[in-house]
C-alpha positions in Angstrom: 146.7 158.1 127.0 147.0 160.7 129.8 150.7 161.3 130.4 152.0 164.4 133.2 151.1 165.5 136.4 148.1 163.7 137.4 148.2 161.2 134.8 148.4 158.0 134.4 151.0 156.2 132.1 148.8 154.2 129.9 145.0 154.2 129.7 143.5 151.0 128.4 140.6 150.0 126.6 138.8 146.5 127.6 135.7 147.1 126.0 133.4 149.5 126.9 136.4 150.3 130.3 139.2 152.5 130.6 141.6 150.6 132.7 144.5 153.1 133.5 147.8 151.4 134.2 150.7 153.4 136.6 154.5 151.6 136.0 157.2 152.9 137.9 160.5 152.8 140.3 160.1 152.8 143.7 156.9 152.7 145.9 153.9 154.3 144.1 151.3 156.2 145.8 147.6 154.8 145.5 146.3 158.4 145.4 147.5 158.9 141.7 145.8 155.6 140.6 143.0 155.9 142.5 142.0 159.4 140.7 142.2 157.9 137.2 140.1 155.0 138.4 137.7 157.3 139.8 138.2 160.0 136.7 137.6 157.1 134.0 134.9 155.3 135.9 137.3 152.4 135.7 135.9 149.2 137.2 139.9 148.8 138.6 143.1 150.3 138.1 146.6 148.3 137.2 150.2 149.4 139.2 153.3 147.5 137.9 156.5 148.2 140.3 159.7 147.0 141.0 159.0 147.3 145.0 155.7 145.1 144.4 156.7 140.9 145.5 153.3 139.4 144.3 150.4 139.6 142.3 147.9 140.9 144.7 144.7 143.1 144.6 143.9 145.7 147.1 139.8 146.6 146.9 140.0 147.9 143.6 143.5 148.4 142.2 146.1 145.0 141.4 149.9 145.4 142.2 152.1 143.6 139.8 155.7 143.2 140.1 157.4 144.4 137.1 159.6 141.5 137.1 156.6 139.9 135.7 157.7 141.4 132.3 160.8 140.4 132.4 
């Protein structure tokens, strides 16, 4: 797990992939998750928020509304 500036909050193994996974208030910034997907050679990246509405993917990273936890 990379946590910190830069960092992701979870890093995920599926396999032989590193999935990295962002959760957070508020709108997140694609920049952060982008670089881990691009650091760990991740096929995808994961970001869970409580301003996302739907289940969606963007090219390679899927938005998932943290009330999908709940």
């Amino acid at each position: 797990m990379t946590v910190g500036e830069n960092g992701v909050d979870f890093l995920v193994e599926n396999y032989d992939k590193i999935i990295p996974i962002e959760v957070g208030l508020g709108k997140k910034d694609k920049k952060q998750i982008s670089k881990a997907i691009n650091r760990y050679k991740s096929p995808y990246g994961i970001v869970i928020s409580n301003t996302t509405s739907k289940i969606e993917k963007i090219d390679n990273i899927i938005y998932i509304p943290l009330t999908s936890f709940s």
